[in-house]
C-alpha positions in Angstrom: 15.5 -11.6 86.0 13.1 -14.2 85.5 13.3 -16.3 82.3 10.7 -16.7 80.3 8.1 -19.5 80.0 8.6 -22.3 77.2 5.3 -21.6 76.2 6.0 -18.5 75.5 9.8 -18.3 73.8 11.3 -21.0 71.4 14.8 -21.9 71.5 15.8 -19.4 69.2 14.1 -16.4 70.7 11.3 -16.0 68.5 7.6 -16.4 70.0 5.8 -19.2 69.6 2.0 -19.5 67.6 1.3 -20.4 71.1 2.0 -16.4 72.6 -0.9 -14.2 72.3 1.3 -12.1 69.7 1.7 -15.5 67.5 -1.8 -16.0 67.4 -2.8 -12.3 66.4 -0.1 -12.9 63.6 -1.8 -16.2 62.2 -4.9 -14.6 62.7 -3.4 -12.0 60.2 -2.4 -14.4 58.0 -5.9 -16.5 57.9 -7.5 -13.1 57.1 -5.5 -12.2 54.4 -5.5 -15.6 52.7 -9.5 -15.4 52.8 -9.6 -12.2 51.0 -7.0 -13.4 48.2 -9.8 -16.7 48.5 -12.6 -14.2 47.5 -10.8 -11.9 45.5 -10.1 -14.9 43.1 -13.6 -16.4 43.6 -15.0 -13.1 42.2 -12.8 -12.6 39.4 -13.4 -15.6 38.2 -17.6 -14.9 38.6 -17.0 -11.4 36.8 -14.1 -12.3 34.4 -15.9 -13.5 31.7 -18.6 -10.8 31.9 -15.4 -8.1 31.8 -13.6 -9.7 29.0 -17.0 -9.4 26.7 -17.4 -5.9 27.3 -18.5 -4.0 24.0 -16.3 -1.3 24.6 -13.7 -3.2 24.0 -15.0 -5.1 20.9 -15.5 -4.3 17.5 -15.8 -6.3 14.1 -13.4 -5.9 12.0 -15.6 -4.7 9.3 -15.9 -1.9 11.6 -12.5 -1.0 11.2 -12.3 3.1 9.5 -9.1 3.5 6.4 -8.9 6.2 4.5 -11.4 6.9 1.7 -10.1 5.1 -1.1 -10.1 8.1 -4.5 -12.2 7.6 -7.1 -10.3 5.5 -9.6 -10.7 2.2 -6.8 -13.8 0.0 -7.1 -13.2 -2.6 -4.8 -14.1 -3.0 -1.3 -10.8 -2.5 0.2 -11.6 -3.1 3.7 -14.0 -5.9 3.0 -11.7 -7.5 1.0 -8.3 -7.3 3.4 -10.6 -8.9 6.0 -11.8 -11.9 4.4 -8.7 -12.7 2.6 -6.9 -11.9 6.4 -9.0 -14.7 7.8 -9.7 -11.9 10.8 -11.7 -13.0 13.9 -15.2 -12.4 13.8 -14.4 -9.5 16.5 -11.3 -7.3 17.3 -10.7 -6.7 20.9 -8.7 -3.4 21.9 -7.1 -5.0 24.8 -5.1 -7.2 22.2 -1.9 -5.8 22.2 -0.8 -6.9 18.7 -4.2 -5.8 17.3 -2.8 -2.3 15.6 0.3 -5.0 13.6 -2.4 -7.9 12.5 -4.9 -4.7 11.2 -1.6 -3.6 9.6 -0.6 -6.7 8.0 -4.4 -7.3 6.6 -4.9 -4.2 4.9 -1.4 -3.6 3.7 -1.6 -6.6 1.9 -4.2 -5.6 -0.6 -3.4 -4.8 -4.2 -4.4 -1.2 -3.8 -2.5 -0.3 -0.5 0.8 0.8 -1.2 1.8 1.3 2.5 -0.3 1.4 5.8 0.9 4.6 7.6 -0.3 4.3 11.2 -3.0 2.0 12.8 -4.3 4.1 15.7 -6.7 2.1 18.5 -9.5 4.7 20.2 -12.5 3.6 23.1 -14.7 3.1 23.1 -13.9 0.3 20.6 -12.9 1.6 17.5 -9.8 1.5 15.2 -8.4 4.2 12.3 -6.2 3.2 9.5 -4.4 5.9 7.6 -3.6 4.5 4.2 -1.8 5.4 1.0 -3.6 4.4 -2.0 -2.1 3.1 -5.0 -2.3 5.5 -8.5 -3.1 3.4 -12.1 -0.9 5.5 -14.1 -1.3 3.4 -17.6 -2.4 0.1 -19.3 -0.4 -2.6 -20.4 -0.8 -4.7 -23.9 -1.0 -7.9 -23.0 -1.7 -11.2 -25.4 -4.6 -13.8 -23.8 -6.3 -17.2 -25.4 -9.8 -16.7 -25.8 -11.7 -19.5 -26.7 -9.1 -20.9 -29.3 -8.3 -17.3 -30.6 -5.6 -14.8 -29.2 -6.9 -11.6 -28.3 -5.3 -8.5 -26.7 -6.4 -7.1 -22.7 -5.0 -4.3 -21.3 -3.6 -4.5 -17.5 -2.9 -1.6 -15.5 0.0 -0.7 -13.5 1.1 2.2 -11.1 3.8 4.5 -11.6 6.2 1.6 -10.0 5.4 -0.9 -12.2 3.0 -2.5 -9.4 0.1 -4.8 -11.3 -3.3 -3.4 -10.4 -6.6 -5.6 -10.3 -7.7 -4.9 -13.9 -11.7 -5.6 -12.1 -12.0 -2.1 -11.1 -12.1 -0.6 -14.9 -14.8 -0.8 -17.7 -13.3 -1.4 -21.1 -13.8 2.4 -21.5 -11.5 3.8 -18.8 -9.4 1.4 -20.1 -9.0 2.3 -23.7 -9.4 6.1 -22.9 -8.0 7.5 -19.7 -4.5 6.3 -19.3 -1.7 5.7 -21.7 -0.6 2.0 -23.4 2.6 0.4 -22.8 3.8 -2.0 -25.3 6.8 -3.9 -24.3 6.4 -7.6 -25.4 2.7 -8.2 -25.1 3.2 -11.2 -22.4 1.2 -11.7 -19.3 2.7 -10.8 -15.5 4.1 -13.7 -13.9 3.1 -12.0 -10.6 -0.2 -11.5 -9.1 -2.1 -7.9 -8.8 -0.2 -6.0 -6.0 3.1 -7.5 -6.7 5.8 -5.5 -9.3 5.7 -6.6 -13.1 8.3 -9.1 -13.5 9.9 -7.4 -16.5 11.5 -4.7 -15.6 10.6 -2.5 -18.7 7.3 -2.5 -17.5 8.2 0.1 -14.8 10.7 1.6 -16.8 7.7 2.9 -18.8 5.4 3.0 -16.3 7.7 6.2 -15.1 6.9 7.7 -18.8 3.8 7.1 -18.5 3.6 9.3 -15.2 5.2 12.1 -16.3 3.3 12.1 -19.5 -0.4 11.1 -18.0 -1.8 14.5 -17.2 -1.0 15.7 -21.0 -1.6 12.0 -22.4 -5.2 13.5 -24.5 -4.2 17.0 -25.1 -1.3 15.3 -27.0 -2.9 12.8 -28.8 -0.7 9.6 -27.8 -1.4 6.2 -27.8 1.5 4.4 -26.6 4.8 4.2 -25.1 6.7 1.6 -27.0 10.0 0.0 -26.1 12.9 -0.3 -29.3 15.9 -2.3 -29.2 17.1 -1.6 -32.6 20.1 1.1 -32.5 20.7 0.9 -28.9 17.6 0.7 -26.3 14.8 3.4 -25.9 11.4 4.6 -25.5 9.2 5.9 -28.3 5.9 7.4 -28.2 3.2 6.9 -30.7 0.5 9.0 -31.5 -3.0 8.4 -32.9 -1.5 9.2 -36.7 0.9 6.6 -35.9 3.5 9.6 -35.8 6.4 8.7 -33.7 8.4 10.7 -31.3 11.4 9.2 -29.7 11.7 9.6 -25.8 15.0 8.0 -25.0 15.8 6.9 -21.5 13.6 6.8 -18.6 13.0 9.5 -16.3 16.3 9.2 -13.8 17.9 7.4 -16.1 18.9 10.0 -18.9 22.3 9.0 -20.6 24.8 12.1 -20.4 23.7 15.3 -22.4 20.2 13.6 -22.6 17.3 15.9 -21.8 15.3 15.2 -18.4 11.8 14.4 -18.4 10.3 17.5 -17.2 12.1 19.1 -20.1 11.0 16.5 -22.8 7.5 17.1 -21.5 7.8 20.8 -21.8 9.4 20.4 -25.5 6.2 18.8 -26.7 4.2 21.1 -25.3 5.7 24.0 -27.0 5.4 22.1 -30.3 1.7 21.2 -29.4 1.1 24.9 -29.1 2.7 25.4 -32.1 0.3 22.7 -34.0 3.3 20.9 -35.1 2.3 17.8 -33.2 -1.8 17.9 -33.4 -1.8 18.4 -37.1 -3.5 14.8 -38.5 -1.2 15.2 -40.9 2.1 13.1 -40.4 5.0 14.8 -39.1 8.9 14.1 -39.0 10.2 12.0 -36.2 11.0 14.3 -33.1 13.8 13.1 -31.0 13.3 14.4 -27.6 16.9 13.5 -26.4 18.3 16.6 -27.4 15.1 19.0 -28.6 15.1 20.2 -25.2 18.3 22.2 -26.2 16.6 24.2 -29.0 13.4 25.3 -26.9 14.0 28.7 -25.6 14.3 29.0 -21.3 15.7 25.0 -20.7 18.8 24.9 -19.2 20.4 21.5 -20.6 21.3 19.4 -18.0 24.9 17.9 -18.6 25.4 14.5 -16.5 
């Protein structure tokens, strides 16, 4: 057998660039390096024209949450995105664009929770939000130009400070119910929990009692220390009825909440409570006992 040519076998065996199958194979390899060459080239012609696609851009004042109910004033939206500090536009390719839309609206005072952030295309993103509910106003002591007046600050059923902005003096005074604990300013800002915890305490009276708050004739949920700690209510004749504990909270043999609500009712009904005349105290810690179809709950 004849050996083969140096030209056309290396020491090792393997063919040399010289062989006609070494130079198809560099060949191979020139082509392919001049297509990654233009690939790259034209990506980097059309990359900028790709990345400012509109379909993938939107402001975010274009962003869709949840119609805010009746009671809210502000420009949520607006508002989250200026006080966000957002970019001037959203682009859906972002891949932590659904948590920073999150964070932004979440953090207003109305927005209790963000419940999903959903990203559609063309560009466009949906924001399913749970509102915040004022559920009463709370006294609160200001200096006025040298005098000390009383303002009224509202709070959901959590305690949560709500921007007091979004309600004329009239809503104010007449739709919800007062609570009176000690008549000093919040320490927290409007989204944040009442530093006192009494606040929500009462704020969960308030709840239970806000759909019935007129047809009753209250005016405030006040908090009394004397003779152990409770709740009264006050009515517009300054009558006072005495609530007790808060609603989870009920002391053993105390009546719940649904059935102290249900108590007054009755005695509503019965004109015992909207007579202008004064009436007895009522002590709705154990009246739920006497009112005929409430089982007492024993704790």
């Amino acid at each position: 057998m004849l050996p083969l040519s140096r030209s056309t076998q290396t020491r090792s065996g393997l063919l040399g660039l010289g062989s006609p199958p070494g130079r198809q194979l560099m060949l191979c390899v020139v082509i392919v390096v001049a297509f990654l060459l233009m690939m790259t080239a034209g990506w980097n012609h059309y990359a900028e024209q790709f990345a400012s696609r509109e379909e993938f851009l939107l402001s975010p004042r274009e962003i869709l949450i949840s119609t805010p109910p009746e009671w809210i004033q502000s420009d949520v939206l607006i508002d989250a995105v200026e006080k966000a500090d957002l970019p001037d536009q959203l682009d859906l390719r972002d891949r932590e664009l659904t948590n920073k839309v999150a964070n932004a609206i979440s953090a207003h005072a109305w927005v209790r929770s963000v419940h999903k952030v959903v990203k559609q295309y063309p560009a466009s993103v949906l924001v399913e939000v749970e509102y915040r509910k004022p559920v009463a106003m709370v006294e609160v002591e200001f200096v006025d130009e040298g005098a000390v007046r009383r303002g009224l600050i509202p709070v959901d059923v959590e305690g949560t400070v709500l921007p007091p902005g979004d309600f004329s003096r009239i809503q104010a005074n007449d739709r919800y119910p007062r609570i009176l604990i000690d008549l000093k300013r919040p320490m927290v800002e409007a989204g944040m929990k009442w530093d006192n915890p009494r606040v929500p305490e009462a704020a969960l009276i308030a709840a239970e009692l806000l759909p019935h708050w007129s047809d009753l004739k209250l005016n405030r949920i006040i908090l009394k220390e004397e003779s152990g700690q409770h709740y009264e209510l006050e009515l517009t004749d300054q009558t006072r009825i005495i609530w007790g504990s808060p609603p989870g909270q009920e002391l053993p043999q105390e009546t719940i909440a649904k059935h102290k609500v249900q108590v007054m009712l009755q005695k509503s009904a019965e004109s015992a409570l909207s007579s202008h005349e004064p009436q007895p105290s009522l002590d709705l810690r154990t009246a739920g006992r006497a009112v005929t179809g409430l089982t007492q709950v024993h704790r």
